[in-house]
C-alpha positions in Angstrom: 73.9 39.9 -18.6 73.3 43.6 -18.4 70.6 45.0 -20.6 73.0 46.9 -23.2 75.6 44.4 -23.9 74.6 42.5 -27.4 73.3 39.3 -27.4 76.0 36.8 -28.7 73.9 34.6 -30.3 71.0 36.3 -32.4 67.8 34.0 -32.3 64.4 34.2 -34.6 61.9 36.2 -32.7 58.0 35.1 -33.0 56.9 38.0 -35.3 59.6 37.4 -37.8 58.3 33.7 -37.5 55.4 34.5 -38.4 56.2 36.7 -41.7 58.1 34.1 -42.8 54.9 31.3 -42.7 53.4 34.2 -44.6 55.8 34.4 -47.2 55.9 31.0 -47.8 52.4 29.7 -47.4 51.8 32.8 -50.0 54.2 31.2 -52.6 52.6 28.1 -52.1 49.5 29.3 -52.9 50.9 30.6 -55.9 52.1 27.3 -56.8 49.0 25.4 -56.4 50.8 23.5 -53.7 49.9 22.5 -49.8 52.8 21.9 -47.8 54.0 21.6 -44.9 56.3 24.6 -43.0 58.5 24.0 -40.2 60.6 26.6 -38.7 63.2 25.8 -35.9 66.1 28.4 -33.9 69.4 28.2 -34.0 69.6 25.0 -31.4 66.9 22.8 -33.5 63.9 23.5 -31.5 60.4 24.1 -32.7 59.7 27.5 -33.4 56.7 27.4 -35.5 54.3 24.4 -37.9 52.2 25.2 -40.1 50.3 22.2 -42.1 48.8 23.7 -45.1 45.0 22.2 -45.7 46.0 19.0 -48.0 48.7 19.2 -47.3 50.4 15.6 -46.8 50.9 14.0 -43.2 54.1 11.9 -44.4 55.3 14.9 -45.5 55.0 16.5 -41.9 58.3 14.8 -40.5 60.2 15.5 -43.9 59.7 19.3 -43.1 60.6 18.8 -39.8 63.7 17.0 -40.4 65.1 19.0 -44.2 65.2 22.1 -41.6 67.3 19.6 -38.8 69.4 19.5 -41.4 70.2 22.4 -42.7 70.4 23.3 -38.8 73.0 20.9 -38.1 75.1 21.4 -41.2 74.2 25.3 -41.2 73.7 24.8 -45.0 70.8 23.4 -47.5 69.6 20.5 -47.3 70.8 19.7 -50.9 74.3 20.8 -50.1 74.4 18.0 -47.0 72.7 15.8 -49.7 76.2 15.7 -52.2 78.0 14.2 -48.6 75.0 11.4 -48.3 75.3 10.0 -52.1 76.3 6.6 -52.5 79.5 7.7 -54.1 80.5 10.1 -51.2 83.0 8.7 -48.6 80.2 9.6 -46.2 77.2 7.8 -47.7 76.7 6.4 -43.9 75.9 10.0 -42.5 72.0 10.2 -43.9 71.1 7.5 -41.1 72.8 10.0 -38.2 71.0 12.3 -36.3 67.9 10.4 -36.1 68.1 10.7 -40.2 69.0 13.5 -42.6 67.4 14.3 -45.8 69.8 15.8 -48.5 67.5 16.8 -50.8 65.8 20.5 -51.9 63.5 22.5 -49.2 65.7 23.1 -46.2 67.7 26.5 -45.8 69.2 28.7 -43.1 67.3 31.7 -42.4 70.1 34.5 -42.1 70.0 38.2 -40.7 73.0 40.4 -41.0 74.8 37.1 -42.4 74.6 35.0 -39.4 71.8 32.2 -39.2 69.1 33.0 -36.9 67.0 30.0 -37.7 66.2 27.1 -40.2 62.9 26.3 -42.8 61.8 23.1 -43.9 59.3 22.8 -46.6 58.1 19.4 -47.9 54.7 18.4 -49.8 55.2 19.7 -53.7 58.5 18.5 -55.5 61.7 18.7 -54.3 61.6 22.6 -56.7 58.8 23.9 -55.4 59.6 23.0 -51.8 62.9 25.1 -52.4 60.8 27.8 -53.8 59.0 28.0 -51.0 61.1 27.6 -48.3 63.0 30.0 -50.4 60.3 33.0 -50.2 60.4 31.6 -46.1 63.5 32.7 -45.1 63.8 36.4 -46.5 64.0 38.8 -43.5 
């Protein structure tokens, strides 16, 4: 690719990454809460952890895997959670993708509208974790 054409697909660079573990471990804090951050790019990978002090270790994979799913569905968690209810005619689709969770704390991280990367926040309530992984993904 030559140096001036734009890059198709935008990705989350490391110092945005690391303003947005700011933002959020700072509204945990305000919350009284420990939690668990993950942050992952546009394909699902690993970008950045962080595991607040106290923070819960079973809550660890639920960060991990609220952001794979607001990756894969490019929406909240909570949205892809309606589609998982019993009553849905795709109740089977929470055990695909090596398990979804449809509930609050997962969100696309956006810049000039297009995602650019996915939160997951687990460890308080399913409120605060939205909360938080809301003040996480402002750029």
């Amino acid at each position: 690719m030559i140096n001036n054409q734009k890059k198709l697909v935008m990705e989350i660079k490391l110092k945005e990454t690391t303003h947005l573990l700011d933002a959020a471990r700072a509204k945990a804090e305000e919350l009284g809460i420990a939690v668990n951050i993950a942050i992952l790019d546009t394909a699902g990978h690993l970008k950045a952890f962080e595991r607040m002090d106290d923070a819960f270790l079973g809550s660890i994979d639920v960060a991990l895997q609220k952001a794979k799913t607001a990756m894969l569905f490019r929406m909240n968690s909570e949205d892809v959670g309606k589609f998982l209810e019993p009553s849905a005619g795709a109740y089977g689709l929470i055990n695909t993708s090596g398990g979804l969770v449809g509930f609050r704390g997962g969100i696309p991280i956006k810049k000039e509208n297009a995602p650019v990367g996915y939160i997951g926040v687990s460890g308080g309530s399913p409120d605060q974790d939205f909360e938080v992984a809301k003040a996480g993904c402002q750029l």
